[in-house]
C-alpha positions in Angstrom: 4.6 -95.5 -103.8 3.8 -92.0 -104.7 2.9 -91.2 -108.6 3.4 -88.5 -110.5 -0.3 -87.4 -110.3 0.4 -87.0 -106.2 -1.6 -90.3 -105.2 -0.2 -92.5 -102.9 -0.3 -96.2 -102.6 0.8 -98.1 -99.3 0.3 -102.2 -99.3 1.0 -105.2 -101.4 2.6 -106.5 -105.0 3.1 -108.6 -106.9 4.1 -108.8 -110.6 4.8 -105.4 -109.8 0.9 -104.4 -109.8 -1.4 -103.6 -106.5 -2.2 -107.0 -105.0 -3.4 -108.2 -101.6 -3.9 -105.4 -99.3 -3.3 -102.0 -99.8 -4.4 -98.5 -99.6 -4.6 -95.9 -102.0 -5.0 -92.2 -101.3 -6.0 -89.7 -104.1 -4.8 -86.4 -104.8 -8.2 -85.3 -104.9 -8.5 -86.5 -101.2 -10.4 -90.3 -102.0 -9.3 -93.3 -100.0 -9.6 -96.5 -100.8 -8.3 -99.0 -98.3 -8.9 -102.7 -99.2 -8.3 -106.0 -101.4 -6.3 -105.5 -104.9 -6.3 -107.9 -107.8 -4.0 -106.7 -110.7 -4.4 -103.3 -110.0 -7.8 -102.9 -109.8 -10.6 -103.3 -106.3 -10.9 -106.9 -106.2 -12.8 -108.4 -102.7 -13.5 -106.5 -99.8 -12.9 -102.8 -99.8 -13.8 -99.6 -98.2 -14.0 -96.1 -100.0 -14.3 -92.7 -98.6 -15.0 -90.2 -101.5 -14.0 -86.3 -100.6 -17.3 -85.6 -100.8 -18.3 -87.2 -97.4 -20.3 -90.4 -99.1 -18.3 -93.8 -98.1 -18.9 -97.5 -99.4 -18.4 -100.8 -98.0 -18.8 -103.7 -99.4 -17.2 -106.3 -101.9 -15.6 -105.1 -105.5 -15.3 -107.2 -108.4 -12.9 -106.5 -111.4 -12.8 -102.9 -110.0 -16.4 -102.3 -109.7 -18.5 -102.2 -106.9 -20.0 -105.7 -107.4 -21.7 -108.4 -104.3 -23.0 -107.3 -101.5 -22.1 -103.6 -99.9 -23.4 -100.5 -97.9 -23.0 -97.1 -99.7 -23.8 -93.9 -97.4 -24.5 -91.1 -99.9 -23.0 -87.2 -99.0 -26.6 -86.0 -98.8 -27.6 -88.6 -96.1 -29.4 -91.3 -97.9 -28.4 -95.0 -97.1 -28.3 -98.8 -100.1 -27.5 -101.8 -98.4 -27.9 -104.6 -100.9 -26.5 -106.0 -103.8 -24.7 -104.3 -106.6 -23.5 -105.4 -110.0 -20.6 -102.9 -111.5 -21.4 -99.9 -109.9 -25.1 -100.3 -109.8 -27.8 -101.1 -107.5 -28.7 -104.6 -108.8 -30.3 -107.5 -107.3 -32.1 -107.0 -103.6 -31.3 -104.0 -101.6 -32.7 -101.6 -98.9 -32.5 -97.6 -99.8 -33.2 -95.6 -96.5 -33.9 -92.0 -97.5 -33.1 -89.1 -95.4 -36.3 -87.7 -95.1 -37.0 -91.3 -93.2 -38.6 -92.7 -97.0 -37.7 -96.3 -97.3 -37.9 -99.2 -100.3 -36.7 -102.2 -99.7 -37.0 -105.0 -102.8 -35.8 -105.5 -106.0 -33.3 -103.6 -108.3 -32.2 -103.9 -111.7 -29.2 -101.4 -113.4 -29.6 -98.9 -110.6 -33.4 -98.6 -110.6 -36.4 -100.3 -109.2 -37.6 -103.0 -110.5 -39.4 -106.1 -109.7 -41.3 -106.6 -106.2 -40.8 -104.4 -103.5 -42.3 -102.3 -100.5 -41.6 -98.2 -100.0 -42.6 -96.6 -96.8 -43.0 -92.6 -97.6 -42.0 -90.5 -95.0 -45.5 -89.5 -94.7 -46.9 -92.8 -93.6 -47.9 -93.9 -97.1 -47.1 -97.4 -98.0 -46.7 -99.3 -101.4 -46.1 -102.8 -101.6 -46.0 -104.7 -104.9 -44.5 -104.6 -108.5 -42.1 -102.2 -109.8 -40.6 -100.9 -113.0 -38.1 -98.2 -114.0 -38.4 -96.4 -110.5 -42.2 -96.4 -110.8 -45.2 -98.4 -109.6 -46.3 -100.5 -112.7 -48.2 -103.9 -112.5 -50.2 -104.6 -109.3 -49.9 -103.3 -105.4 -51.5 -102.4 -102.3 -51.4 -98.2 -101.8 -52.5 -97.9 -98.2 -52.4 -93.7 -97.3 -52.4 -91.9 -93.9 -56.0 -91.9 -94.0 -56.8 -95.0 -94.0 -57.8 -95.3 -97.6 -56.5 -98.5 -98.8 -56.0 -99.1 -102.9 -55.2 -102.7 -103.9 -55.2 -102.8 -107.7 -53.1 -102.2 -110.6 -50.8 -99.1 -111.7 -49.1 -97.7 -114.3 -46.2 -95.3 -114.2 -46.9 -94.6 -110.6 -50.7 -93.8 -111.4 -53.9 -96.3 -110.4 -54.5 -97.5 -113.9 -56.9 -100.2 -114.8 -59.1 -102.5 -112.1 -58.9 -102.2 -108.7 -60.5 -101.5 -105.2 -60.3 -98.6 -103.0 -61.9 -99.1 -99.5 -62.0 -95.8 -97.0 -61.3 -95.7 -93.6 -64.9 -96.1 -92.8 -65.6 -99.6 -95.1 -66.9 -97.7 -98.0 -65.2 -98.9 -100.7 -65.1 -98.6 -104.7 -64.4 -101.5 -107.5 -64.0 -101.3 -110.7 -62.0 -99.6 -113.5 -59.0 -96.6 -113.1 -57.2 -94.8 -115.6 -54.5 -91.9 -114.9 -55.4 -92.3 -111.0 -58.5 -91.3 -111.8 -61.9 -93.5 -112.1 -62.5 -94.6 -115.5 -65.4 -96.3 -116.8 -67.4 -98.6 -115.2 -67.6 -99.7 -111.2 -69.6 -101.2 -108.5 -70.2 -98.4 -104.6 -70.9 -100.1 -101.9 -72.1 -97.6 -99.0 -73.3 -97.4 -96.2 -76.9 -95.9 -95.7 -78.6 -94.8 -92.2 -81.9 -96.1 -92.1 -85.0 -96.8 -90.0 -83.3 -100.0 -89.1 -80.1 -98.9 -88.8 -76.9 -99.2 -90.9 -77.8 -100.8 -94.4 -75.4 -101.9 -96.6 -76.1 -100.2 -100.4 -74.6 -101.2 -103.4 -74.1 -98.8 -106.7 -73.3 -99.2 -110.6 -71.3 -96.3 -111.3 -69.9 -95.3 -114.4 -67.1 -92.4 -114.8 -65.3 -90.3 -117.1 -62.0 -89.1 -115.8 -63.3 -88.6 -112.5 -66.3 -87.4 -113.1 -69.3 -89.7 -111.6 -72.1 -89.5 -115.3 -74.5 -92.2 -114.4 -75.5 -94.5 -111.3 -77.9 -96.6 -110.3 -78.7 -98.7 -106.5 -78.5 -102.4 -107.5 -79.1 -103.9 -103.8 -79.8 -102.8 -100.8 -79.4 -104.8 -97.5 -83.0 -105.1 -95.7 -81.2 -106.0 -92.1 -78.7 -104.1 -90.0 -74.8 -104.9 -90.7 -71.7 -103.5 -89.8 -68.9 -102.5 -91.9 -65.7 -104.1 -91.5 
């Protein structure tokens, strides 16, 4: 059947709408080539958009609703769950720059648990809302430096623990990825013994170290895990 708009639909009817199998080509060069349900995507389906991107997966009530693969024109890859239309539910986003998050969506965003692997090496894994890092994670970065705390709107915000590559590490209190207000250093210190172990109240002001004081010092030789 061709329409008056120049699309063109090849397949199955009944009560003279689209049901079964079918295929319908756009004018504007689209192809959809799948199940029907009253004239509208209703099970398994395949759609090729003009503008290279494709999806595969399952349709609900014409929307793109179950589980399905979209390939975007630009080169990114979802394979996951959607709800009409929109990333929803668990689902795997594969960048092109080689990025990755794989967890939880909700309306097309992330949200809920969920790990992202930055083309750079960095790694999150943890809670998620609105496309950003909210509640608590683990930030682990190229270096080495490992963060394990709590964030807000993508920033370390509130308590955590940042340990460096070499077992120095810093606890306490965060605030616009910046420390904030009171913590505990631990060191290490080269002495006449060897390696001691030193520890440090610290208190800062927006990154700024204003007062600190050794609270204990290791007398015996230790190593750093």
């Amino acid at each position: 059947m061709t329409y008056a708009d120049g699309d063109v639909y090849e397949g199955e009817f009944q009560n003279n709408q689209n049901s079964g199998k079918g295929v319908y080509k756009y004018a504007n060069g689209d192809v959809y080539t799948g199940e029907y349900l009253a004239d509208v995507f209703h099970g398994e389906g395949n759609y090729k958009y003009a503008d290279g991107s494709e999806y595969t997966g399952q349709y609900k009530n014409g929307y793109m609703s179950g589980h399905g693969k979209y390939i975007y024109a630009q080169g990114d890859v979802y394979d996951g769950e959607w709800e009409s239309d929109m990333k929803h539910g668990a689902g795997t986003l594969v960048g092109k720059d080689g990025s990755k998050y794989e967890g939880d969506w909700r309306q097309n965003v992330k949200t809920g648990h969920g790990t992202m692997t930055h083309y750079n090496g960095e790694v999150y894994e943890g809670e998620w809302e609105n496309d950003r890092r909210n509640g608590k994670g683990n930030q682990t970065l190229p270096n080495g430096e490992v963060y394990e705390g709590e964030f807000k709107d993508d920033k370390r915000h509130g308590k955590g623990k940042c340990q460096q590559a070499d077992g120095d590490y810093y606890e306490g209190l965060y605030a616009n990825n910046k420390k904030h207000g009171k913590g505990l250093c631990t060191i290490t210190s080269q002495g006449k013994e060897g390696l001691r172990r030193v520890q440090r109240n610290e208190e800062w002001n927006n990154g700024e170290l204003i007062e600190d004081s050794i609270q204990y010092k290791e007398k015996k030789k230790c190593h750093i895990m």
